[in-house]
C-alpha positions in Angstrom: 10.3 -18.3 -1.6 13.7 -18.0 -1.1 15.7 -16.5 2.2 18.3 -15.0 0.4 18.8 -11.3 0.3 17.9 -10.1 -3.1 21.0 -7.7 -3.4 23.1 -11.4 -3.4 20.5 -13.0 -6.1 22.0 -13.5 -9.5 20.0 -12.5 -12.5 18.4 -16.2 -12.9 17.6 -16.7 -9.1 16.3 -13.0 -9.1 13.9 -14.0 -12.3 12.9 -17.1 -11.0 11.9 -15.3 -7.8 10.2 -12.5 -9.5 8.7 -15.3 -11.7 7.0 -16.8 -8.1 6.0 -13.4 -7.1 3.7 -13.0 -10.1 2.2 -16.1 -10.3 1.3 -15.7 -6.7 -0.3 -12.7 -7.4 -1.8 -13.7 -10.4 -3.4 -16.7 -8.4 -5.2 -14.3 -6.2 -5.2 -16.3 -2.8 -3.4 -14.4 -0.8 -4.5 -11.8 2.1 -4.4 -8.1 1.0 -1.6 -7.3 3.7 0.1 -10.6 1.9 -0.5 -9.5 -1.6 1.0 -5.7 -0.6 4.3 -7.3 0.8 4.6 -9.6 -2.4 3.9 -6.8 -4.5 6.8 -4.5 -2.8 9.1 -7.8 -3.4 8.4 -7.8 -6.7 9.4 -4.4 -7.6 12.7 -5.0 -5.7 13.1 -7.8 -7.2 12.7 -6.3 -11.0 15.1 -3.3 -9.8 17.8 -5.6 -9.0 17.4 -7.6 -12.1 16.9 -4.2 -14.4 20.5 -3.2 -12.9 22.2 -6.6 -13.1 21.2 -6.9 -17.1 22.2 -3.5 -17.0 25.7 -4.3 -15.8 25.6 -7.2 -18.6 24.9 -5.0 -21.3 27.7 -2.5 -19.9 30.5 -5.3 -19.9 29.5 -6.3 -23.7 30.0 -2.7 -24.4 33.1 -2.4 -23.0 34.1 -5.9 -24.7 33.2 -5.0 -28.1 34.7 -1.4 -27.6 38.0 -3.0 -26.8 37.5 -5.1 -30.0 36.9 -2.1 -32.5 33.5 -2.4 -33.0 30.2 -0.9 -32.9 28.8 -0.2 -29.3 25.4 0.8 -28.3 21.9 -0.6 -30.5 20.1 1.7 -32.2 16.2 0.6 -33.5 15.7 -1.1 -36.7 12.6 0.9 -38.3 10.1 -1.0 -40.4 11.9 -4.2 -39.3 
């Protein structure tokens, strides 16, 4: 585990952190007071990726606005 603050992660350190997290977990050797602290880490750490692919989807938008086209997805049904 890494000492960097999450909030200065990028996406890929934040993923490969949140990655640890869950296979820690999933391991199941860790102390219950452990397993709570890992599991509040976790959620932090999915926030702060949720809003950085969040921003990445926002600058695409913006980028393909600016280029006259479509913005936004819409679901493909029945594909």
């Amino acid at each position: 585990m890494t000492d960097k603050p999450i909030e200065k992660m990028t996406f890929e350190e934040g993923m490969a952190a949140l990655e640890a997290v869950v296979s820690q977990l999933e391991k199941g050797e860790v102390a219950l007071e452990q397993s709570i602290a890992l599991y509040e880490r976790g959620a932090k750490l999915k926030a702060h990726c949720a809003a950085k692919l969040a921003e990445a989807e926002a600058k695409v938008e913006l980028i393909r606005a600016a280029e006259g086209k479509a913005i936004g997805t819409t679901p493909a049904e029945g594909l």
